[in-house]
MARTOR-175781 format. One record per atom (N, C-alpha, C): x, y, z; residue in three letters. Coordinates in steps of 0.2 Angstrom, whole numbers, plus 5000, padded with zeros to 4 digits. Each point is the difference from the previous one (the first is absolute). Layout:
% residues N
XYZALA...
***
This chain:
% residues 52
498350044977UNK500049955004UNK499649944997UNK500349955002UNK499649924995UNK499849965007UNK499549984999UNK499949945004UNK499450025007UNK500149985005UNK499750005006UNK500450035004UNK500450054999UNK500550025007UNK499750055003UNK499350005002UNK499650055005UNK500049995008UNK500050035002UNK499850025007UNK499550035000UNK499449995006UNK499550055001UNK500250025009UNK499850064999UNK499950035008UNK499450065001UNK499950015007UNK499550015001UNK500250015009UNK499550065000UNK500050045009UNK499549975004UNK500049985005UNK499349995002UNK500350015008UNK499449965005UNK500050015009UNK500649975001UNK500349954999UNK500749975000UNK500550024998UNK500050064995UNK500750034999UNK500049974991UNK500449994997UNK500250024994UNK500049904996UNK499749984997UNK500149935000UNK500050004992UNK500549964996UNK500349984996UNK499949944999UNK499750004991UNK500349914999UNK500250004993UNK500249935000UNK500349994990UNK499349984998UNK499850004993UNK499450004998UNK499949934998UNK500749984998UNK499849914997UNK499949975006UNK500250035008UNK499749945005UNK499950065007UNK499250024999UNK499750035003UNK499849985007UNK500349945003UNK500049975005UNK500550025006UNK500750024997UNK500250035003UNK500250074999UNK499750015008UNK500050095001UNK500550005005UNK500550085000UNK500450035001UNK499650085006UNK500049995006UNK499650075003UNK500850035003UNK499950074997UNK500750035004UNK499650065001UNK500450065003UNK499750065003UNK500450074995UNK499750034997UNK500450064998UNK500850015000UNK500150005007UNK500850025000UNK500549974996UNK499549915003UNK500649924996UNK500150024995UNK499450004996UNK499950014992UNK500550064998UNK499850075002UNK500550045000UNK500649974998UNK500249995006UNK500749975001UNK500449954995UNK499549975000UNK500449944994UNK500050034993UNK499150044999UNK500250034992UNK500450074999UNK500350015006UNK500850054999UNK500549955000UNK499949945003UNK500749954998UNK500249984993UNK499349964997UNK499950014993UNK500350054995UNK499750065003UNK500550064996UNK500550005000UNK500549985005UNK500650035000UNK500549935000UNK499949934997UNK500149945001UNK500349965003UNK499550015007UNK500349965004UNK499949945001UNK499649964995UNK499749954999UNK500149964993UNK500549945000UNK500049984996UNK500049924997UNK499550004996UNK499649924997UNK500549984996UNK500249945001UNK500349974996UNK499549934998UNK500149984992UNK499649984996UNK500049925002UNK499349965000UNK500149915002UNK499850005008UNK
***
């Protein structure tokens, strides 16, 4: 991997909060299942980025 394409996450009393690391200002708080659910979406590609 090149570059800064990090995420950080983290558990705390609000549930699960995620950020990108070049802009730590915005946080992402979701709860176990969301998260679950979307990173089996991921898995299975039901999500897709098109580039621009």
């Amino acid at each position: 991997m090149t570059g800064n394409n990090c995420i950080e996450a983290a558990a705390d009393h609000r549930g699960i909060t995620i950020r990108e690391s070049s802009d730590p200002h915005a946080v992402l708080t979701t709860d176990p299942t969301a998260l679950r659910t979307f990173l089996r979406g991921m898995e299975e590609g039901r999500f897709h980025l098109s580039a621009g």
